[in-house]
C-alpha positions as CSV (number, residue, x, y, z in Angstrom):
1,X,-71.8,87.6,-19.7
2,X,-69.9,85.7,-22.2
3,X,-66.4,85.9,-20.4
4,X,-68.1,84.2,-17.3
5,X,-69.6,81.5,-19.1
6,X,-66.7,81.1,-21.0
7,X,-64.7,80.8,-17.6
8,X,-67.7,78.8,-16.2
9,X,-67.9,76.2,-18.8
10,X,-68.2,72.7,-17.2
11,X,-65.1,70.7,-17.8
12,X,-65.1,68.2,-20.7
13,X,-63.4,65.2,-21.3
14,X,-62.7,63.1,-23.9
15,X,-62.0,59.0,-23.5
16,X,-62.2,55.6,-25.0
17,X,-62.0,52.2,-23.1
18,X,-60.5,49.2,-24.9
19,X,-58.6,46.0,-24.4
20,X,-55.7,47.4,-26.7
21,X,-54.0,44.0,-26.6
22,X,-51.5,44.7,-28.2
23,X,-51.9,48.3,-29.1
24,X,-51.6,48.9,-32.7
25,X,-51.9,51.2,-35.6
26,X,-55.2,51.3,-35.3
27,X,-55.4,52.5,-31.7
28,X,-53.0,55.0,-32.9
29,X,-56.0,56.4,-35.6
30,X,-58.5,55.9,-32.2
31,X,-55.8,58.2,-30.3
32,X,-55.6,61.1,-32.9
33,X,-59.6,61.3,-33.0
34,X,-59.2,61.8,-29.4
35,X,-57.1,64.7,-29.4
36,X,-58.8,66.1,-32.4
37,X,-61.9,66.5,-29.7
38,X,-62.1,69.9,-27.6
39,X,-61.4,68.7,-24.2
40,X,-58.9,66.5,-22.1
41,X,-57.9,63.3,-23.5
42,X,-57.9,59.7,-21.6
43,X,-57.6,56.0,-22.7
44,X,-58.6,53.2,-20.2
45,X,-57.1,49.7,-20.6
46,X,-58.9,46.3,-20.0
47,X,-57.0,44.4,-17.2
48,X,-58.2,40.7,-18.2
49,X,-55.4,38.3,-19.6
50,X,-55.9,35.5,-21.2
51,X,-53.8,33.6,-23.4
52,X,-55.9,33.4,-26.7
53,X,-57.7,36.9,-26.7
54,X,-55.8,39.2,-23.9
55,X,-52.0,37.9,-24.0
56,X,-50.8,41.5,-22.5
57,X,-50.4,42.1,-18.9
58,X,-52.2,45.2,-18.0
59,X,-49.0,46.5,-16.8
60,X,-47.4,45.5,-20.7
61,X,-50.0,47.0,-22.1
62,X,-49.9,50.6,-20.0
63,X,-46.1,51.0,-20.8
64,X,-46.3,50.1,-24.4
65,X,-49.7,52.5,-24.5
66,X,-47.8,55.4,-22.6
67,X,-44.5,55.0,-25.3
68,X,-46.7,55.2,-28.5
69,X,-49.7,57.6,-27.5
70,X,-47.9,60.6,-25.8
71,X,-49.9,63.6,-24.3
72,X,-52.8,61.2,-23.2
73,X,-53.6,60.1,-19.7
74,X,-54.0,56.7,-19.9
75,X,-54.9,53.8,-18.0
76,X,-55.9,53.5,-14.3
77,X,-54.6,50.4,-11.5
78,X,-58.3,51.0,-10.0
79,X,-60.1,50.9,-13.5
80,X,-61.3,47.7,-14.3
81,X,-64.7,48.4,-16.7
82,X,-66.2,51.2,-18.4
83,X,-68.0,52.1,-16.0
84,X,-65.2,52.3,-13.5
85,X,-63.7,54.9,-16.1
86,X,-66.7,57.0,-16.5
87,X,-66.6,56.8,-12.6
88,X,-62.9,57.8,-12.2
89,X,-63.5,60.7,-14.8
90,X,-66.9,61.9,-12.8
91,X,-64.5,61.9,-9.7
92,X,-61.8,63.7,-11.4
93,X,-64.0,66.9,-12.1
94,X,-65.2,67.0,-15.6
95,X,-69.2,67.6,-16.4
96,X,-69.1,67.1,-19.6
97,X,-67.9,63.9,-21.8
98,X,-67.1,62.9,-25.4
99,X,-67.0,58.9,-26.0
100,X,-64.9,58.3,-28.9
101,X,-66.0,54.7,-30.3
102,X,-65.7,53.1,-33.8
103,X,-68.1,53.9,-36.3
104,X,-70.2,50.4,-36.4
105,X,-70.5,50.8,-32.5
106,X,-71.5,54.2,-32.0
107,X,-75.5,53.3,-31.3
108,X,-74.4,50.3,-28.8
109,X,-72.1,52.9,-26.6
110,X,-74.5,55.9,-27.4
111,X,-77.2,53.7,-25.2
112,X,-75.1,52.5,-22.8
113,X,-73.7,55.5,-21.8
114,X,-76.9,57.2,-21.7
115,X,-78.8,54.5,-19.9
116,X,-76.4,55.4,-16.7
117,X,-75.9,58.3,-16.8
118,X,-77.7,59.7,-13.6
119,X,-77.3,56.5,-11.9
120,X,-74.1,55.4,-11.5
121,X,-72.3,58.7,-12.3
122,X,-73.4,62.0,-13.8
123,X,-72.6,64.2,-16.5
124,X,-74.2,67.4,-17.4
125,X,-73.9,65.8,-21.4
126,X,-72.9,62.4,-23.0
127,X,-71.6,62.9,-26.8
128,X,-70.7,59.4,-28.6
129,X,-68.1,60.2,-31.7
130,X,-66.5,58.3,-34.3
131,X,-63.0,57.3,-34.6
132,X,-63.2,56.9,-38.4
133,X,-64.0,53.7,-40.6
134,X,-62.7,50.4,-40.1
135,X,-62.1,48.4,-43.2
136,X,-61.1,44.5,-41.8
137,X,-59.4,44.2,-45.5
138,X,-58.4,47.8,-46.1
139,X,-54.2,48.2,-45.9
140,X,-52.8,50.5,-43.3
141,X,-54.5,51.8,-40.1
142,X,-58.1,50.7,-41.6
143,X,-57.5,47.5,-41.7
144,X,-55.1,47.1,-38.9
145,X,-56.6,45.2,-35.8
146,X,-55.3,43.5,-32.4
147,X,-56.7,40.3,-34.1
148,X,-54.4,40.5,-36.7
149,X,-51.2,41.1,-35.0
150,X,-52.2,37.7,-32.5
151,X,-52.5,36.0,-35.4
152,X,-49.2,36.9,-37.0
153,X,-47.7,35.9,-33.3
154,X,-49.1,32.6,-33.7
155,X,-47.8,32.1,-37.1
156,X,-44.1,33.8,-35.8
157,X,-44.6,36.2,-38.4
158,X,-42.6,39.0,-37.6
159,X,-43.1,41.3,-40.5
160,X,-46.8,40.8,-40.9
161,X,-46.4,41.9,-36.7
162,X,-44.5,45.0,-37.5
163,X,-47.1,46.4,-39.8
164,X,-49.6,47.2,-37.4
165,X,-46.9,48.1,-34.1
166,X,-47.1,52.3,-34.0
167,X,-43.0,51.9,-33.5
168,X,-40.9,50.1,-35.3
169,X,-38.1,50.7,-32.2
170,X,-40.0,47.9,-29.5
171,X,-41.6,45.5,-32.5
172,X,-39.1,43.0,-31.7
173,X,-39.8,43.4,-27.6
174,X,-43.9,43.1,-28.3
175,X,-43.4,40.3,-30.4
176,X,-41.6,38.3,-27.9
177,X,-44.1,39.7,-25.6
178,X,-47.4,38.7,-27.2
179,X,-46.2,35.3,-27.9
180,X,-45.0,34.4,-24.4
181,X,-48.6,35.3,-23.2
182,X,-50.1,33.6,-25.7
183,X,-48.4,30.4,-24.6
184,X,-46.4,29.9,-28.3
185,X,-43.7,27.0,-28.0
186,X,-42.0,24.7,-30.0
187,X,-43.6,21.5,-30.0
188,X,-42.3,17.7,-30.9
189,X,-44.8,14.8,-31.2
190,X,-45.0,12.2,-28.3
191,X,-43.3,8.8,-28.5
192,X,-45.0,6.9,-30.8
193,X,-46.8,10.1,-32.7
194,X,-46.4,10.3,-36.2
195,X,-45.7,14.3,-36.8
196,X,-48.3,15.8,-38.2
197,X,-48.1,19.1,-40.1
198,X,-50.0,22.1,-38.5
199,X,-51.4,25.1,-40.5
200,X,-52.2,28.6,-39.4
201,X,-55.7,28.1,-37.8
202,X,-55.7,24.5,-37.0
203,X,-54.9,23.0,-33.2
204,X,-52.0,21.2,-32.2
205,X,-52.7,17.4,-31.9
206,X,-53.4,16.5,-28.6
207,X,-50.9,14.0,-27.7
208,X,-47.7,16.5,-27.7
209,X,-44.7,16.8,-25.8
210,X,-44.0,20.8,-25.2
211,X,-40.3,21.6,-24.7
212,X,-40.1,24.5,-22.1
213,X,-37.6,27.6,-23.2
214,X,-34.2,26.0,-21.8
215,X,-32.8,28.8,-19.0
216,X,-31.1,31.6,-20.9
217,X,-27.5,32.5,-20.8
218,X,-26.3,35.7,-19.5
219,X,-26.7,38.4,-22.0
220,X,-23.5,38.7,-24.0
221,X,-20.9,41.8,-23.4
222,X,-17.6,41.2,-24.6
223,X,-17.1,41.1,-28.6
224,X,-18.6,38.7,-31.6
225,X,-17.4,35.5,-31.9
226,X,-17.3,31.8,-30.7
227,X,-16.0,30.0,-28.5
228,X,-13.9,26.5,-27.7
229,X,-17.6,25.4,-26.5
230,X,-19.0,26.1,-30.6
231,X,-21.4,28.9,-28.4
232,X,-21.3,31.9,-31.2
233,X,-22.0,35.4,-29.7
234,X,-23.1,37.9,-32.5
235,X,-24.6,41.5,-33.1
236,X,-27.7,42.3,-35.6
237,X,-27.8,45.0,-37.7
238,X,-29.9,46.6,-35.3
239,X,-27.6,46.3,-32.7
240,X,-29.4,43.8,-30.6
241,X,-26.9,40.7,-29.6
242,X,-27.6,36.6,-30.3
243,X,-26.0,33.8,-28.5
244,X,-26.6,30.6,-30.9
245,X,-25.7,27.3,-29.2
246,X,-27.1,23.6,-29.4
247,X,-30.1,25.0,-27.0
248,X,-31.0,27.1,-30.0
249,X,-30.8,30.9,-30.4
250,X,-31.4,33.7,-27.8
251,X,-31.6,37.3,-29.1
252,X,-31.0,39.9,-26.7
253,X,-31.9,44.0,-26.5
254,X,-28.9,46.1,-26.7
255,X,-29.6,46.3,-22.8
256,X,-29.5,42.8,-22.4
257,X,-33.1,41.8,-21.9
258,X,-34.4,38.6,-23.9
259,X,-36.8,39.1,-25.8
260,X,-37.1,36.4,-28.2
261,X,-35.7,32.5,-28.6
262,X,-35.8,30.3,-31.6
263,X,-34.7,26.7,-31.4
């Protein structure tokens, strides 16, 4: 009797939804208490964009997500909402699910999940976990949050950035990434604007001139140098390769895709 029901056991499986935007050291924590569950893991992704809260592209976010979290099926083109998700899991097979939320909103999805369960898709049993404890001050994966790392994008913070990016090897491509959606450019005052200095938090004045990214050169592939035009080609020590010229500097992948430009 036991071998059958052990054979007959309704499928399980085990999901969050989030915005992950960007994905961070934190989602890695959220990831790990997923797989810890007994059943098959899946991550959904958020598909709004917007340039303050959501700079990601769902498609951005999906190939970062698949690089850092391994082993998990994650994100769907067709999934668009939690309940989508629960939907797309329902359709898939499994019976049974496991919600893995943080710990201050395990009552919130514990009703939510319930309260539809029945009507818009069915499950044998609805278990709300907890990823661990978030501490918005705590160092590390506690304290690390998507929040954060748009903030250090605003403020062209790099190594603040890097902190919370699961790998170090695409920091540089994210940050470049997460400030383009976010709409961060180098700004001069308007004619007649006295310049005004702007600190972390605060809004541009309105009357600004923004100076769009000049069209980049063609990533570098001969040797370091410069030239008779004063354009200097060079390679970091991370192998990635900058052309500095009077338009300012463009840093290049090893590849040759830009991802980033200083003026």
């Amino acid at each position: 009797m036991r071998l059958r029901e052990l054979f007959e056991a309704p499928a399980t499986a085990v999901m969050a939804f989030g915005r992950m935007n960007p994905p961070t050291i934190g989602h890695a924590k959220l990831v790990d208490a997923i797989k810890s569950q007994p059943g098959d893991p899946f991550i959904f992704l958020s598909q709004s964009q917007k340039p303050k809260t959501d700079p990601l592209s769902f498609q951005d976010k999906l190939r970062y997500a698949k690089f850092f979290f391994p082993n998990v099926t994650i994100g769907n083109p067709e999934v668009k909402t939690i309940i989508q998700a629960l939907q797309k899991v329902e359709a898939l097979g499994y019976q049974q699910l496991i919600y893995v939320a943080g710990s201050d909103r395990l009552q919130s999805f514990e009703e939510l999940l319930n309260k539809y369960n029945g009507k818009d898709y069915t499950f044998k049993s609805i278990k709300v976990v907890s990823a661990g404890e978030r501490d918005p001050d705590a160092d590390g994966a506690e304290g690390m949050s998507a929040s954060k790392m748009r903030q250090a994008a605003i403020d062209n913070d790099i190594e603040s950035f890097k902190q919370g990016v699961p790998q170090q090897e695409v920091a540089d491509e994210m940050f470049a990434a997460v400030r383009k959606g976010m709409g961060v450019m180098d700004a001069v005052p308007a004619e007649g604007i006295e310049e005004a200095e702007v600190t972390p938090g605060q809004t541009l004045p309105k009357q600004i001139k923004v100076l769009k990214m000049p069209t980049p050169p063609q990533a570098p592939t001969g040797p370091d140098g410069t030239d008779e035009n004063g354009t200097s080609i060079g390679t970091t020590p991370k192998g990635n390769r900058s052309v500095k010229s009077g338009a300012g500097t463009y840093i290049f992948t090893p590849k040759g895709k830009l991802m980033l430009y200083m003026t």
